[in-house]
C-alpha positions as semicolon CSV with decimal commas, in nm:
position;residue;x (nm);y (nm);z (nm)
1;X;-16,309;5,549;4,044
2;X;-16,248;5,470;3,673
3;X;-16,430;5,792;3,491
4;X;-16,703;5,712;3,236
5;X;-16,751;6,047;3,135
6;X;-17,017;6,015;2,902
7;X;-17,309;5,760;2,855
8;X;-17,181;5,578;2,631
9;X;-16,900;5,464;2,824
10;X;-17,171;5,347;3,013
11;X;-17,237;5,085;2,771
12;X;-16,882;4,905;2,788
13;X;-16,961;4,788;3,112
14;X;-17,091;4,419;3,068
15;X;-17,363;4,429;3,394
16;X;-17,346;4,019;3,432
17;X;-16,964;4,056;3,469
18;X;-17,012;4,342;3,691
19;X;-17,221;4,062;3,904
20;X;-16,963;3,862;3,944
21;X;-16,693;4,090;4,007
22;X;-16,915;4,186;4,285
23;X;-17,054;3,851;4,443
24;X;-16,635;3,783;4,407
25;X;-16,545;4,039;4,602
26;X;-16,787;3,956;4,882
27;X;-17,146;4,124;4,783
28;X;-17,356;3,900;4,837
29;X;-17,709;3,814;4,620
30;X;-18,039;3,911;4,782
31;X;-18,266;3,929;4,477
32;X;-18,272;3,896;4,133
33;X;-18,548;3,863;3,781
34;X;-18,371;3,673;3,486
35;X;-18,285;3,914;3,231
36;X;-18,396;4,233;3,397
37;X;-18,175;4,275;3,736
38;X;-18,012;4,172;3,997
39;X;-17,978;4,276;4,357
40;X;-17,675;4,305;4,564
41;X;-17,643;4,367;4,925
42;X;-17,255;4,483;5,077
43;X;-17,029;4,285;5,241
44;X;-17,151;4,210;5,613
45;X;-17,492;4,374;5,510
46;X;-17,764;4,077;5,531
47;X;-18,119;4,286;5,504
48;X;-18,210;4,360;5,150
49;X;-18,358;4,690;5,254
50;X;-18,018;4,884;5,381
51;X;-17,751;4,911;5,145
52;X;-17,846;4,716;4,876
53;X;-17,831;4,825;4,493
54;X;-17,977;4,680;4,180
55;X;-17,776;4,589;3,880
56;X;-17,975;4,667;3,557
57;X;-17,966;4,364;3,318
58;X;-18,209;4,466;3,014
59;X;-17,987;4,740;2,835
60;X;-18,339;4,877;2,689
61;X;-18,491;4,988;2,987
62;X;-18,512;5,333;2,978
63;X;-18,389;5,366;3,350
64;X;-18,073;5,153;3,240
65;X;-17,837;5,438;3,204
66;X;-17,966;5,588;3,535
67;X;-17,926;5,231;3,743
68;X;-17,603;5,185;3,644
69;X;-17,451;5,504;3,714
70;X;-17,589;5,436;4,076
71;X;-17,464;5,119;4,073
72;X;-17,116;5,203;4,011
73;X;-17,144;5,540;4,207
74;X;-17,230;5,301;4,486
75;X;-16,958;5,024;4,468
76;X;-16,683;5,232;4,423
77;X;-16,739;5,519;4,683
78;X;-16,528;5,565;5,016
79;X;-16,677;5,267;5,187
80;X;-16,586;4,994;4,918
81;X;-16,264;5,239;4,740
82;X;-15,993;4,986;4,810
83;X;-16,155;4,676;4,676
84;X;-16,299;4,861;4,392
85;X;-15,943;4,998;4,242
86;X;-15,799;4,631;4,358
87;X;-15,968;4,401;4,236
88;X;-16,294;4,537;4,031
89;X;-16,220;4,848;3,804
90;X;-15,947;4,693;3,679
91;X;-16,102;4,383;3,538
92;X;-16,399;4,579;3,457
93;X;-16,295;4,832;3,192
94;X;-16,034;4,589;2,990
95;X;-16,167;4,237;2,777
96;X;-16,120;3,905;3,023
97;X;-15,787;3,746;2,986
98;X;-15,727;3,407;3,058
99;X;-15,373;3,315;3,211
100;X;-15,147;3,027;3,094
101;X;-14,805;3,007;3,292
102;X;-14,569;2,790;3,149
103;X;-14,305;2,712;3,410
104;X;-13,985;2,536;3,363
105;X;-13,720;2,490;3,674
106;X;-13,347;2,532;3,592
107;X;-13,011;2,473;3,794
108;X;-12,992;2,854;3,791
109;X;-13,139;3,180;4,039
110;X;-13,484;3,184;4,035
111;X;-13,601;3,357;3,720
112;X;-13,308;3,272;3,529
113;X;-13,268;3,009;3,229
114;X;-12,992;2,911;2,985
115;X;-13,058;3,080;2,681
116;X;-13,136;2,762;2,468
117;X;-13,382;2,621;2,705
118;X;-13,556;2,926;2,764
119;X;-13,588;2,967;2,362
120;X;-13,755;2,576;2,370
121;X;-13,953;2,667;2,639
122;X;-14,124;2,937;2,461
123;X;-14,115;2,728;2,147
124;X;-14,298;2,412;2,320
125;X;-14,539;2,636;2,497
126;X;-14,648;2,813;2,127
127;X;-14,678;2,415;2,014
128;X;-14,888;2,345;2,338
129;X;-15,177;2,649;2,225
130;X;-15,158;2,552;1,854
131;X;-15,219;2,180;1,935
132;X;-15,490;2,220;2,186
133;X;-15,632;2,502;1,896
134;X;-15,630;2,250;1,601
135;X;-15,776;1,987;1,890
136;X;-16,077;2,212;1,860
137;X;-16,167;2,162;1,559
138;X;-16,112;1,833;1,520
139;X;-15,932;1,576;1,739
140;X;-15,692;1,383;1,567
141;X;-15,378;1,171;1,628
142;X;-15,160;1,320;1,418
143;X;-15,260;1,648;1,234
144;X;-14,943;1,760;1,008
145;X;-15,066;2,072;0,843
146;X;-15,422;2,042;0,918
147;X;-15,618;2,324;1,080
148;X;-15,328;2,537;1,099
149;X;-15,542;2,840;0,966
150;X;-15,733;2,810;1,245
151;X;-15,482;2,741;1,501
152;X;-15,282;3,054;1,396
153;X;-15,553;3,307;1,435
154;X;-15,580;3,194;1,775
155;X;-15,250;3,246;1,831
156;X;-15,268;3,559;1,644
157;X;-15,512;3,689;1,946
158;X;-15,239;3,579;2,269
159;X;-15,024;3,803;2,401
160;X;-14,736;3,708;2,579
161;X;-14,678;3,840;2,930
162;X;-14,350;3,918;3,120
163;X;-14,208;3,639;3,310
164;X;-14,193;3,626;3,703
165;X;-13,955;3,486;3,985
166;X;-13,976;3,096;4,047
167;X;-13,729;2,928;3,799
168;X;-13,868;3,052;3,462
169;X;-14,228;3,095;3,381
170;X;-14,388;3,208;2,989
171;X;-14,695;3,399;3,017
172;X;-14,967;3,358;2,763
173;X;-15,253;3,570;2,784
174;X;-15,535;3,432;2,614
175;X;-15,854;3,662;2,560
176;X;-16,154;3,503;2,708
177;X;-16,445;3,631;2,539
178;X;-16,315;3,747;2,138
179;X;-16,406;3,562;1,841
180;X;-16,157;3,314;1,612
181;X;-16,318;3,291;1,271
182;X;-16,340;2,939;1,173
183;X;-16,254;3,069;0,800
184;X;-16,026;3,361;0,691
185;X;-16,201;3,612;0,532
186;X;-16,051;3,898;0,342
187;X;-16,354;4,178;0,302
188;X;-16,675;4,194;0,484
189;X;-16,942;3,957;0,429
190;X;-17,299;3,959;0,449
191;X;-17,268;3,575;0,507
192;X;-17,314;3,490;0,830
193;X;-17,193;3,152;0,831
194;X;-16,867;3,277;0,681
195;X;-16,816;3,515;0,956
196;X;-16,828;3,267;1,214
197;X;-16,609;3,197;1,484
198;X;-16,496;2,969;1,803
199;X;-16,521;3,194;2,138
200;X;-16,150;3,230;2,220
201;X;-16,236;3,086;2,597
202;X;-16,358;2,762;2,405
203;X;-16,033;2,721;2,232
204;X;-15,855;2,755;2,587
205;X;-16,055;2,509;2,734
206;X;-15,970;2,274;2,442
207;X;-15,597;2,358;2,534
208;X;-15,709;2,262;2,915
209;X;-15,817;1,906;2,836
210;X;-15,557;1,785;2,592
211;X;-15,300;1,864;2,880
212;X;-15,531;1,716;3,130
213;X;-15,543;1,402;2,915
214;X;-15,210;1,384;2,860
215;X;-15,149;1,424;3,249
216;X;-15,387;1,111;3,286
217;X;-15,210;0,930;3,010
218;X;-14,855;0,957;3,178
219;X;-15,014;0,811;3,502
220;X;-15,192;0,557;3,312
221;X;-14,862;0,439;3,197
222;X;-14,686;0,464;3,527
223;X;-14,930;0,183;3,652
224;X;-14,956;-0,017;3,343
225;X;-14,662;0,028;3,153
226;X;-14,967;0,061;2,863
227;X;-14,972;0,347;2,621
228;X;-15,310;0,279;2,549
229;X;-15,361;0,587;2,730
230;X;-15,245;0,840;2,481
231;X;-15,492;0,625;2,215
232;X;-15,769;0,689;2,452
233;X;-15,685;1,056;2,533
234;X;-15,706;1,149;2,089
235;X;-16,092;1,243;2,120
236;X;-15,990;1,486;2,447
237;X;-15,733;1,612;2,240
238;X;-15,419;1,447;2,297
239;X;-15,212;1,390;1,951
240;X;-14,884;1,367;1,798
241;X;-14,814;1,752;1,817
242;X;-14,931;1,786;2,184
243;X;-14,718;1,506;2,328
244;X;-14,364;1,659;2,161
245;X;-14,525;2,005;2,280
246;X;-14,522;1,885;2,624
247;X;-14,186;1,709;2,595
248;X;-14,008;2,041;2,513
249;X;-14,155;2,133;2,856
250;X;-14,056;1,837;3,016
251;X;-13,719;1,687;2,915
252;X;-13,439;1,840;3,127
253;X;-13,614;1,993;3,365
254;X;-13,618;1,881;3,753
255;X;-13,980;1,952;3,749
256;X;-14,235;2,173;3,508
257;X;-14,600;2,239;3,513
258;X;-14,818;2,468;3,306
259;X;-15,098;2,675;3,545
260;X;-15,452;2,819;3,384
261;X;-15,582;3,105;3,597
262;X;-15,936;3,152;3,451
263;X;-16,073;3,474;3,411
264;X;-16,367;3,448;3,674
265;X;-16,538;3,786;3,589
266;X;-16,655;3,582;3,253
267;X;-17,017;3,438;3,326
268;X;-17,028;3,008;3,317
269;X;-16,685;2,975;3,450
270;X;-16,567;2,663;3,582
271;X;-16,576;2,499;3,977
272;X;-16,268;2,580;4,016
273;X;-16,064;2,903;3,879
274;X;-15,737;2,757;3,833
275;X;-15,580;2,422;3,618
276;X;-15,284;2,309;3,676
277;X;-15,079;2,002;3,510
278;X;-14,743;1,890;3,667
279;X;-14,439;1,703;3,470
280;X;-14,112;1,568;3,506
281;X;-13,806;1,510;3,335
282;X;-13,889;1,144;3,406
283;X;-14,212;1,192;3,182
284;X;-13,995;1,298;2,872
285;X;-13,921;0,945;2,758
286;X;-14,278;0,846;2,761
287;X;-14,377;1,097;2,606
288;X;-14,135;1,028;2,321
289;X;-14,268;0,676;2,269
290;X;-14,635;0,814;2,261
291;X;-14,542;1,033;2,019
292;X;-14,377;0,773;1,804
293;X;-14,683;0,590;1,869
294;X;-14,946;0,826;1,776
295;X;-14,769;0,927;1,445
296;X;-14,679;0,604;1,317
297;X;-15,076;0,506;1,340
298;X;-15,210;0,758;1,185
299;X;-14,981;0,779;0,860
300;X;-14,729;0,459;0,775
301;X;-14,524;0,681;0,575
302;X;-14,428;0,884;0,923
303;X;-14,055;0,741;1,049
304;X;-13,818;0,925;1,276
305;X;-13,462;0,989;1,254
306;X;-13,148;1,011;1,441
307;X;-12,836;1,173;1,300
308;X;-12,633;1,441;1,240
309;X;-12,740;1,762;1,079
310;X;-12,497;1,824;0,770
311;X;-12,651;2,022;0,588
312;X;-12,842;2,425;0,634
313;X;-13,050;2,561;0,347
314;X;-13,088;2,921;0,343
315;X;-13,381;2,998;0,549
316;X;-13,617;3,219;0,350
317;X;-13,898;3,465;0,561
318;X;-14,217;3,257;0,423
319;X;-14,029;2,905;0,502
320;X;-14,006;2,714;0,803
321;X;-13,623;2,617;0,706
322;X;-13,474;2,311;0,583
323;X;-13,144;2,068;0,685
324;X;-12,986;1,766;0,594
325;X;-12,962;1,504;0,832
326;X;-12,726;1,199;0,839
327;X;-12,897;0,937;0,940
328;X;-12,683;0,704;1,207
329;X;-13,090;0,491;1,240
330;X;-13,012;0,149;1,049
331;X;-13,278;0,048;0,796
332;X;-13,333;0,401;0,653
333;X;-13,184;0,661;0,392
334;X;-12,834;0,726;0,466
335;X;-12,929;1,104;0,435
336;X;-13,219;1,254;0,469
337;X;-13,364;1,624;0,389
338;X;-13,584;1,789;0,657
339;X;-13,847;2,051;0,594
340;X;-13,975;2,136;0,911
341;X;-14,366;2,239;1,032
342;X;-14,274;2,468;1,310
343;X;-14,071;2,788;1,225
344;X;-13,899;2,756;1,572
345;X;-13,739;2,466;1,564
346;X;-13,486;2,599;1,239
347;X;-13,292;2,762;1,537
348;X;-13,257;2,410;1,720
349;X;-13,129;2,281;1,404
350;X;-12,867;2,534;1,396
351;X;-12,753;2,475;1,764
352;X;-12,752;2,112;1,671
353;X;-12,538;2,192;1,345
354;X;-12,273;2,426;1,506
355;X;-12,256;2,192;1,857
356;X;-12,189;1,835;1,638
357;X;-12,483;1,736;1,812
358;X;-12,732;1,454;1,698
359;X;-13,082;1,532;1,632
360;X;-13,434;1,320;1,701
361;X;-13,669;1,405;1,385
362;X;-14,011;1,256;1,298
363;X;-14,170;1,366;0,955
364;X;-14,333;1,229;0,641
365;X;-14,093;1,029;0,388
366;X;-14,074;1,104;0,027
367;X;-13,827;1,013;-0,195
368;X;-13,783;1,273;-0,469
369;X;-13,568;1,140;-0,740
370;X;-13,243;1,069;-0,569
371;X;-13,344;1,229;-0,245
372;X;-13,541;1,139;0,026
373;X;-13,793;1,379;0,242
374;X;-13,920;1,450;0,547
375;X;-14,229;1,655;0,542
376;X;-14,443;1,828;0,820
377;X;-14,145;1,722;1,011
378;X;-14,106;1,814;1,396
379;X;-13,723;1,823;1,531
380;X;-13,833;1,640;1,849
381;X;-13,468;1,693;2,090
382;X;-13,128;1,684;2,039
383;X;-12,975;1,386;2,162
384;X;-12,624;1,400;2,271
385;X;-12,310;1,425;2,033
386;X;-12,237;1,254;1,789
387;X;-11,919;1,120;1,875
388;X;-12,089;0,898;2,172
389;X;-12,419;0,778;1,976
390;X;-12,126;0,631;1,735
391;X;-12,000;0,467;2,025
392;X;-12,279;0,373;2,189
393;X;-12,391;0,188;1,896
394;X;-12,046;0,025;1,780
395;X;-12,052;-0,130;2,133
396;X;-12,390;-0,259;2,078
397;X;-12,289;-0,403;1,740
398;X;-11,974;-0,568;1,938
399;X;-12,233;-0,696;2,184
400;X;-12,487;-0,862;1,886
401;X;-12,177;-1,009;1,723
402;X;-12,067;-1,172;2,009
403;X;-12,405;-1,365;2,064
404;X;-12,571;-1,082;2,330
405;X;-12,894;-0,886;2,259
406;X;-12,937;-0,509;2,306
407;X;-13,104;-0,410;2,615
408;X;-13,402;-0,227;2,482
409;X;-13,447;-0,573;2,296
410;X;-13,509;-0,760;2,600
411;X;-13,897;-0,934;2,608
C-alpha cells in the first residue's frame, strides 16, 4: 500500500476520484447520499451488508479522517493487493494526466523515424495543442498571433512522454485537472477575476474537437469534393493553424492518427475513454487547399509562396528566425523575406536552404520600403528541389504557348 503516514496525507486523496477508481476496477455501488458518502461493495460481493465500505464525501465530518483510513485500509489489503498497486494507488497519489499519442508510420523498424520527420512530427504535434488551445478561447479561421499567451501556458503545463514501439509515436501528457490562467499575472492578486483560469481538461477537449472536425471535414470533401467543410468546422475549432498542424502529421506518411486516452479517475468524463482521429498521406493535399482557403478569408493580405530559400538571418534566442525566399509563384515579389510564427519551423528552413530544396510559405505581405514581408508566416512543406519545380513549370509554359491549358486549370 502507498503509506500516508500522517493525516494530512490523508487529505490529498480526492474521495470522488477514489469512487471511480474503485467502481473501475470492479466495486460495484450499493448506496450512496450526495455530498456526504458513498457505498461500495467488492467485486463478486452483491449484499450491502458483507464487505462493503463507505467512502466519506464531506471533508468536515469529524469521522472523515477515520472513514477514510478504513476505506483505504480496506481496498488495498491482501484480498484486493494486486489491483490496488496496478491500477489504483498509482493513479491515486499523482494529478490526472490526460494522454495524447501522436503516431506517424515510417518505411523504417517499428519505433524508428528519419531524423527530419521525426523533428516535424514533434513540431506539428506542438502546433496541433497550441491550435486547439487558442480554439478555446475563441474560434477563429485564421488566428496569426492571437491568443498565443494563452496557448503557451498550456503548453507550458504538458509534458512530453517517451515514445513506444509501432512506427513512431509523441507522447503529450496533458494534466487533467490544473488551472491555465486566462491572463498572465506577475505577483499575487487579490482579484479574483484576474486569477482566473481554463481547467486544463477543458483546453484538451477543445484540442479533441478541432481534430474531430477536421476528421469530418476531410470526409466531407471525399464525398463532395466541397471544402465547405473546413468553413463549417471554424466554430468547433478548425482554423488555418490546425489544418497545416495536421498536415505535418499527415503528408508522407502511409498512415497517421493521433489517440486521446482520457484520464477516467477525473469525475464527468466522457462515454467513451479514448479519441482517436485517423489520416493519410492522401489527406495532405486537402488539407493544403483548406488551409489556403481558411487564410485567404480571413485576411486578403495573406498569400503563399513557393521558392527557394536564399537567404538565413542570424537566428537570435527571443526570435522565431527569418529567410529569404525566391519566389518561382508568378504574380508576386520576386523575393520575399519570411519572419516566421512558430520557432520550429527555422530548422525546416535550414534543411530546405542546405538541400536546394523549394519551400511552401503562407504569411502576411508587407512591403517595407524596397522589401516585401511575410508576417506570422507558417513554412507549410518543402516541396521538392528546385531544379524540377523549374522544369515542371518551363514545360507548362511550353504547353500554354503552344495553345494547351495546365491541368490544374481544367473546369
Amino acid at each position: 500500500m502507498t503509506e500516508l503516514s500522517t493525516e494530512a496525507d490523508l487529505w490529498r486523496v480526492d474521495p470522488e476520484r477514489l469512487t471511480s477508481l474503485l467502481l473501475e476496477t470492479g466495486w460495484h455501488m450499493v448506496g450512496r447520499r450526495t455530498g456526504i458518502y458513498n457505498r461500495l461493495a467488492p467485486p463478486g460481493v452483491e449484499d450491502a451488508r458483507y464487505g462493503s465500505f463507505v467512502v466519506p464525501l464531506d471533508r468536515e465530518a469529524p469521522e472523515y479522517v477515520e472513514l477514510m483510513q478504513g476505506v483505504l485500509a480496506q481496498a488495498s489489503s491482501p484480498a484486493y493487493k494486486n489491483v490496488w498497486a496496478r491500477a489504483i494507488a498509482p493513479r491515486l497519489f499523482t494529478d490526472p494526466i490526460d494522454e495524447f499519442r501522436f503516431r506517424k508510420e515510417a518505411a523504417l523498424p517499428s519505433g524508428l523515424i528519419s531524423w527530419r520527420e521525426g523533428e516535424r512530427l514533434i513540431s506539428s504535434a506542438r502546433r496541433t495543442l497550441i491550435a486547439g488551445a487558442k480554439s478555446y478561447v475563441d474560434p477563429v479561421r485564421h488566428f496569426g498571433n492571437k491568443h498565443g499567451q494563452f496557448a503557451n501556458r498550456y503548453l507550458d503545463s504538458v509534458l512530453m512522454g517517451q515514445t513506444e514501439p509501432g512506427s513512431y509515436i509523441v507522447k503529450a501528457l496533458a494534466p487533467s485537472a490544473s488551472t491555465v490562467p486566462l491572463r498572465k499575472t506577475s505577483a499575487p492578486v487579490l482579484d479574483v477575476g484576474a486569477a482566473a483560469g481554463a481547467l486544463s481538461r477543458d483546453v484538451s477537449e477543445s484540442v479533441m474537437k478541432a481534430l474531430a472536425a477536421t476528421v469530418e471535414a476531410i470526409s466531407h470533401f471525399r464525398s463532395s469534393g466541397s471544402l465547405s467543410g473546413f468553413d463549417a468546422g471554424v466554430r468547433e475549432g478548425i482554423s488555418y493553424e490546425m489544418t497545416t498542424a495536421v498536415l505535418g502529421i499527415a503528408e508522407d506518411a502511409d498512415g497517421s492518427d493521433i489517440t486521446i486516452e482520457w484520464d477516467t479517475s477525473m469525475p464527468g468524463g466522457f462515454d467513451e475513454p479514448v479519441s482517436r482521429y485517423e489520416f493519410s498521406g492522401g489527406d495532405a493535399p486537402v488539407l493544403g487547399k483548406a488551409a489556403h482557403r481558411l487564410a485567404a478569408a480571413e485576411h486578403s493580405e495573406f498569400v503563399s509562396v513557393t521558392g527557394r530559400v536564399h537567404l538565413l538571418a542570424r537566428k537570435e534566442a527571443d526570435s522565431p528566425g527569418v529567410f529569404g525566399v525566391e519566389n518561382l509563384t508568378t504574380g508576386q515579389p520576386r523575393k520575399v523575406r519570411v519572419r516566421l510564427a512558430d520557432d520550429d519551423e527555422y530548422h525546416e528552413a535550414i534543411h530546405a536552404y542546405e538541400e536546394n530544396l523549394a519551400v511552401h510559405v503562407s504569411g502576411r505581405l508587407e512591403r517595407e520600403g524596397n522589401l516585401h514581408w511575410l508576417y506570422d508566416a507558417h513554412l507549410v512543406r518543402t516541396v521538392g528541389h528546385v531544379e524540377a519545380l523549374l522544369s515542371a513549370r518551363e514545360a507548362d509554359r511550353q504547353q500554354i504557348t503552344s495553345g494547351q491549358m495546365r491541368f490544374d486549370e481544367l473546369p
